[in-house]
C-alpha positions as CSV (number, residue, x, y, z in Angstrom):
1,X,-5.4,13.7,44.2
2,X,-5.1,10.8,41.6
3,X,-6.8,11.6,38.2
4,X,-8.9,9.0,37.6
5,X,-10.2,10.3,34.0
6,X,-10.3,7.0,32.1
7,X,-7.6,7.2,29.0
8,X,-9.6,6.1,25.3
9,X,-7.5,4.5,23.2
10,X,-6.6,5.3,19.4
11,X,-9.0,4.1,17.4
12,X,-6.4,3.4,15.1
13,X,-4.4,1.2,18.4
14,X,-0.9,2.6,19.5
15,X,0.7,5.0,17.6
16,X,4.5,5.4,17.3
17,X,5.7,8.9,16.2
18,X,9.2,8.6,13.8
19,X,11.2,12.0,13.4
20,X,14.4,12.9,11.2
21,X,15.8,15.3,9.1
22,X,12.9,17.3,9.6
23,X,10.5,14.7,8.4
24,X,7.9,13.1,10.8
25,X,5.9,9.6,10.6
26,X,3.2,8.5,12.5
27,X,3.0,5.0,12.2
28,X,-1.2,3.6,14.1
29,X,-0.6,-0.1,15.1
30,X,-3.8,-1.2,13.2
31,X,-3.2,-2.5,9.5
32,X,0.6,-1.6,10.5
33,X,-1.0,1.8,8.8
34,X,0.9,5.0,7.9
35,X,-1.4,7.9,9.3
36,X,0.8,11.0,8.9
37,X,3.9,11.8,6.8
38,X,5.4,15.5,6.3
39,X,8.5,17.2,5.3
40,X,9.4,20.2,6.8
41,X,5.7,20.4,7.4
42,X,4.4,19.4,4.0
43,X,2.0,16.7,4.5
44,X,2.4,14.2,1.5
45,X,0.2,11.9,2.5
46,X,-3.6,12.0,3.0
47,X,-3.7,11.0,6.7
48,X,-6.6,11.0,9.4
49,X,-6.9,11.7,13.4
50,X,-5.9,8.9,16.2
51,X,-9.8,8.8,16.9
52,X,-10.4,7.7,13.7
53,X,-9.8,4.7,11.6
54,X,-8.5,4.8,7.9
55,X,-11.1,6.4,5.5
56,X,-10.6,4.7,1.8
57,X,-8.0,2.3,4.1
58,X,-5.4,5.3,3.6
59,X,-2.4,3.9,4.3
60,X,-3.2,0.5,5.1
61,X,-0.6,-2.4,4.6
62,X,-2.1,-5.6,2.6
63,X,-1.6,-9.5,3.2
64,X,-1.8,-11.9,2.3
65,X,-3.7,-10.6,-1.0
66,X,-3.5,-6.9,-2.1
67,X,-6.9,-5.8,-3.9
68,X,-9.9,-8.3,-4.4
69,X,-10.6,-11.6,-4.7
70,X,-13.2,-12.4,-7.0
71,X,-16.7,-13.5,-4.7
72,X,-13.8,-14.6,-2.4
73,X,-13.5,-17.7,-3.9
74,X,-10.4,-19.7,-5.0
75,X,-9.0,-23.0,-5.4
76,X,-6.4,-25.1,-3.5
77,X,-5.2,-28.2,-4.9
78,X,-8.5,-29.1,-6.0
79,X,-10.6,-27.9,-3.3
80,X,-12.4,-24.4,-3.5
81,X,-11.8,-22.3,-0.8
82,X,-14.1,-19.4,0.6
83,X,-12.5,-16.3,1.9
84,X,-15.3,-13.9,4.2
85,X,-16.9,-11.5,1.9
86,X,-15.7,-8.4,3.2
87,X,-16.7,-5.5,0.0
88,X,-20.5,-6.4,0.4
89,X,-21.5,-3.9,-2.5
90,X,-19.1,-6.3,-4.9
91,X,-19.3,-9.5,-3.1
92,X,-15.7,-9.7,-3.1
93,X,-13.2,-10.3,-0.5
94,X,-10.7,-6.9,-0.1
95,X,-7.6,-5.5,0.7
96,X,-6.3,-8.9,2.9
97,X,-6.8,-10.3,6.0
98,X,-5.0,-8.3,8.3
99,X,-7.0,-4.9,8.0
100,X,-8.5,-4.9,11.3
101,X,-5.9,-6.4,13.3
102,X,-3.7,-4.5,15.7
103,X,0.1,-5.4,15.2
104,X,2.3,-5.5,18.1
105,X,5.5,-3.6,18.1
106,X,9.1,-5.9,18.1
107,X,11.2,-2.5,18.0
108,X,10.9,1.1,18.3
109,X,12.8,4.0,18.2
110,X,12.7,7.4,17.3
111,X,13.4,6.5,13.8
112,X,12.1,3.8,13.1
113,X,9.7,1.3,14.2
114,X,9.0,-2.8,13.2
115,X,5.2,-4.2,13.9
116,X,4.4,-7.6,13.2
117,X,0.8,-9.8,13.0
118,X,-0.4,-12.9,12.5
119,X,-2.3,-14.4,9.6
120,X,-4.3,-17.6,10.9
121,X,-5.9,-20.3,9.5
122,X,-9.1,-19.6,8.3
123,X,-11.8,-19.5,6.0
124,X,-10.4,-19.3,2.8
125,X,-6.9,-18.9,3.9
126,X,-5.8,-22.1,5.4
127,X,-2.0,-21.2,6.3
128,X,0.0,-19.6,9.2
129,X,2.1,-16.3,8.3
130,X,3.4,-13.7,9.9
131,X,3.9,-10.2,8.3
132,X,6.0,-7.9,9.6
133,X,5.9,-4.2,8.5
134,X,9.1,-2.3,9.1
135,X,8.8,1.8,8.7
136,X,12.3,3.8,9.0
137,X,12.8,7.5,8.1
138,X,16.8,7.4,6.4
139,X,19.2,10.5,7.1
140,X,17.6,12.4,4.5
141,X,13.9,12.1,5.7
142,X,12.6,9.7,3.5
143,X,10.7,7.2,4.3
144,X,11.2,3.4,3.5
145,X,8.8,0.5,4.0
146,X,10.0,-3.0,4.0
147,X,6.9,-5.7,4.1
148,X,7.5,-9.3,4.9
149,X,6.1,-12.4,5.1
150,X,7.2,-15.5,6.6
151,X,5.1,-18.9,5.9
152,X,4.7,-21.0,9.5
153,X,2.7,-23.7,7.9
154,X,4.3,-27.3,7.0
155,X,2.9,-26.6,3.5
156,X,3.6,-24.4,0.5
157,X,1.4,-20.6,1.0
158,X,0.3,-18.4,-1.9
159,X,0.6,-14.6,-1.3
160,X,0.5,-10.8,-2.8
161,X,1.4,-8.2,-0.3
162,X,0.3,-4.5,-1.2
163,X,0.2,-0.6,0.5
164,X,-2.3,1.6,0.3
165,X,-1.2,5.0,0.5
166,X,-2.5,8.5,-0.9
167,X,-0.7,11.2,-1.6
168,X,-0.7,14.9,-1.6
169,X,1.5,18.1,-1.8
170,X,0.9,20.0,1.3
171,X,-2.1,22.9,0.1
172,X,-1.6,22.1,-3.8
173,X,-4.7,22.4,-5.3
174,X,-5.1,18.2,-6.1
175,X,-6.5,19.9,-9.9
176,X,-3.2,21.5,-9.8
177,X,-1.0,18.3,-9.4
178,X,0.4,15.9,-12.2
179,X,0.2,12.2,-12.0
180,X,3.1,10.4,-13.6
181,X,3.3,6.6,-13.3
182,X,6.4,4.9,-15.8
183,X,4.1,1.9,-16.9
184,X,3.8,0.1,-20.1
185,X,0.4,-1.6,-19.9
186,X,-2.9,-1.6,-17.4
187,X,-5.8,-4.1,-16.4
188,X,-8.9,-3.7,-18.0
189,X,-11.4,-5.1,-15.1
190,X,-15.2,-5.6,-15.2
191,X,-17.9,-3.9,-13.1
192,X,-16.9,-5.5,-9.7
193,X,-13.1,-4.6,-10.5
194,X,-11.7,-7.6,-11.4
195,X,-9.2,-8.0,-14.0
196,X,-10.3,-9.7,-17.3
197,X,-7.6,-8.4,-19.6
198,X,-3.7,-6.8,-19.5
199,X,-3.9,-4.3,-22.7
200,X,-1.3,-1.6,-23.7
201,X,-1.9,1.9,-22.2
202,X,-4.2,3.8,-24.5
203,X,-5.0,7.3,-24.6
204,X,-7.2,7.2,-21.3
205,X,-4.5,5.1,-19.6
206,X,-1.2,6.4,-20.4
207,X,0.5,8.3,-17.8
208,X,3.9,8.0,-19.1
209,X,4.5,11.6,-19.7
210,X,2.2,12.8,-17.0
211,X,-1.0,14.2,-16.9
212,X,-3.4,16.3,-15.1
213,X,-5.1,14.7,-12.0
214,X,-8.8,16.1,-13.3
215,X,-8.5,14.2,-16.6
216,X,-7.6,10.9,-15.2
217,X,-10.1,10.0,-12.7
218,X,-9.6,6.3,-12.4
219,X,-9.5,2.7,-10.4
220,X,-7.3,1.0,-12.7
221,X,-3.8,-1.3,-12.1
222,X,-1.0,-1.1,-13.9
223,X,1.7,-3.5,-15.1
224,X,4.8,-3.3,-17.5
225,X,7.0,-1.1,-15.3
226,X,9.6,0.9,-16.2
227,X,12.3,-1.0,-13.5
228,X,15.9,-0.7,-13.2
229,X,16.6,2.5,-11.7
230,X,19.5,2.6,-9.2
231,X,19.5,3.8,-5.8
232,X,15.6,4.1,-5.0
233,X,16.2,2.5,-1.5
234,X,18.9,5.3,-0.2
235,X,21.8,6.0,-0.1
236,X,23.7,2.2,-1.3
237,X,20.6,0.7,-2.9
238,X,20.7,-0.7,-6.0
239,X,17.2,-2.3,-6.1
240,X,16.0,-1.8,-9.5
241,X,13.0,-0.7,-8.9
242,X,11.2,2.7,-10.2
243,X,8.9,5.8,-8.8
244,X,5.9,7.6,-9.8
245,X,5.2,10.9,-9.0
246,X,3.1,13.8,-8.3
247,X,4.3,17.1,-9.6
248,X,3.4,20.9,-8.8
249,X,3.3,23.7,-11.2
250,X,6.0,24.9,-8.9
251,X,8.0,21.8,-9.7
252,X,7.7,20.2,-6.2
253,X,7.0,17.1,-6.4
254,X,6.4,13.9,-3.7
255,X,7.2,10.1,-5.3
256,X,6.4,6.4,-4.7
257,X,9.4,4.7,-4.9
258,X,9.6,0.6,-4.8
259,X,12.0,-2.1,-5.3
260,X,11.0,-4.9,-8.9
261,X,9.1,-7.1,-6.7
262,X,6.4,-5.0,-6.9
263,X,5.3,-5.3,-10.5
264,X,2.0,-3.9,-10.5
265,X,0.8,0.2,-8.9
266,X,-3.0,0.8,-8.1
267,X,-3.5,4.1,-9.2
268,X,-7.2,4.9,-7.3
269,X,-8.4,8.6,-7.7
270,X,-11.4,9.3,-6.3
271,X,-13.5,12.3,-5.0
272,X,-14.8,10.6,-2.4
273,X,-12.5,10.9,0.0
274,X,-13.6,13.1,3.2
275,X,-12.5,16.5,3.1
276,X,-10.7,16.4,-0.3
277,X,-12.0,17.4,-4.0
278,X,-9.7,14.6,-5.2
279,X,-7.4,12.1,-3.8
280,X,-4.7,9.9,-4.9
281,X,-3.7,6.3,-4.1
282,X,-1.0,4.8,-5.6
283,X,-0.6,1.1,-4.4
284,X,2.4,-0.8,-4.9
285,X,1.6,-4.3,-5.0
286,X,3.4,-7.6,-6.0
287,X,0.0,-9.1,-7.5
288,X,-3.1,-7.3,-9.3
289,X,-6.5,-8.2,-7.6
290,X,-7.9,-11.5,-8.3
291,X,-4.1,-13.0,-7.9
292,X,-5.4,-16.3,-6.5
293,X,-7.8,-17.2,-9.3
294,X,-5.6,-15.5,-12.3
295,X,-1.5,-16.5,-11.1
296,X,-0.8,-12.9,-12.1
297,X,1.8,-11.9,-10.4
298,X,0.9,-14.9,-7.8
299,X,4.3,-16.2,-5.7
300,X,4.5,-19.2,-2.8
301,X,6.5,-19.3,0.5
302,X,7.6,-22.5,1.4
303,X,7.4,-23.8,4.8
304,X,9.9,-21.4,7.1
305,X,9.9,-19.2,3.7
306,X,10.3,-15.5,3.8
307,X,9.9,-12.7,1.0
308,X,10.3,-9.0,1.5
309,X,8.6,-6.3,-0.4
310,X,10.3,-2.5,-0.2
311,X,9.2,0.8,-1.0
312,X,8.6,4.2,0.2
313,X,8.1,7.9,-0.1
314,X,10.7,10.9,-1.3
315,X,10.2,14.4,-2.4
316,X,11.6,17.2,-4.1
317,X,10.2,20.7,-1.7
């Protein structure tokens, strides 16, 4: 007898399942998101179920803006442009234009896995891209992210591309966990979150030498990175790039690790997210929010044009 029980589909799209070295990935076709990452059974990200879609956009990829746009608004060679309004609450726009688009995969495998989407014209945004999100777990069960974006259009595109994971150390108490993140100076930003100043780290803002998750509650970029260190990218690498970390008592710890084109981290922690007394993003990005309006951190592809962002996650268990 043929079963004729009707198959639902992720709400997160296809999902495609990357295992080595005792690591595993689950990587959901919308936002080319990561929704799972352990070692050894340590989860070290926050992740969700396949019938769900991404609370706090855990895990998201960005293009082509990372953060907020302020009102959505911006300005192309004289003419103001008007992205959707997509964070009601702030009227800004958020987090790119790719969040609710399913990616298709070019390649899988059981270690790796390469989606791709494209960015049409439209309001605000009046170029053709592609970004393509490559996720790949190396021999020693890392994980390693390359993001890029090619401009189709016969004319110059502006860009910032961005992630969007949280972290976590498998059961650690998030009260119990220390945040360190190797940066020199942050964005002060106004009610709505948008920039309006890039200040030295203070005494609230200075995670330098690590501090306690419960004393740092915060929303708050950060710039002036400590880059240069070798080998970030694996085994080879010599990207000169940096990592932040969280650290247990126990002196596990899980890192971001990125290459220097990303020159700003979004450190968001929030009690808000379901099912967790804290959580912790920390969102490598090439640009700070408002990119289009300030040039901070603001780059353009020319026609045929590609750039790559790369980063990822290690640990210490």
């Amino acid at each position: 007898m043929t079963d004729t029980t009707p198959v639902v589909p992720a709400a997160s799209g296809p999902q495609f399942t990357l295992r080595r070295a005792g690591a595993t990935a689950i990587v959901a076709s919308l936002a080319a998101g990561l929704r799972h990452y352990d070692r050894g059974g340590v989860a070290l990200v926050e992740g969700y179920g396949s019938s769900e879609t991404a609370p706090g956009a855990a895990g998201i990829t960005l293009a082509p803006f990372a953060n907020r746009v302020d009102g959505g608004r911006w300005e192309l060679d004289g003419k103001a442009q008007q992205l959707d309004i997509t964070e009601v609450a702030r009227n800004n726009a958020i987090h790119g234009l790719l969040r609710n688009t399913g990616y298709t995969a070019l390649e899988s495998s059981g270690q790796h896995v390469v989606l791709e989407a494209a960015i049409y014209p439209q309001h605000g945004y009046p170029f053709l891209a592609r970004h393509r999100v490559r996720y790949e777990l190396t021999a020693g069960g890392a994980l390693r992210v390359d993001q890029t974006l090619t401009n189709d259009s016969p004319r110059r595109a502006p860009f910032v591309l961005g992630a969007h994971p949280y972290f976590r150390l498998g059961d650690t108490a998030p009260e119990e966990l220390r945040i360190t993140v190797d940066a020199a100076s942050y964005l002060a930003a106004n009610d709505r979150m948008i920039p309006t100043a890039t200040l030295p780290v203070d005494a609230a803002h200075d995670l330098r030498r690590g501090r306690l998750l419960p004393e740092v509650v915060m929303d708050t970029a950060f710039t002036g990175l400590a880059l240069g260190g070798p080998s970030l990218g694996g085994p080879g690498a010599d990207d000169g790039g940096t990592r932040h970390t969280l650290q247990a008592p126990d002196g596990r710890s899980v890192s971001l690790w990125h290459d220097r084109s990303v020159a700003f981290v979004h450190v968001f922690i929030t009690p808000d997210f379901p099912g967790r007394p804290l959580a912790v993003a920390m969102e490598p990005m090439t640009g700070p929010a408002n990119a289009f309006n300030s040039g901070d951190g603001l780059r353009w592809l020319e026609p045929g044009e590609s750039f790559t962002m790369r980063w990822g996650i290690d640990a210490e268990l």
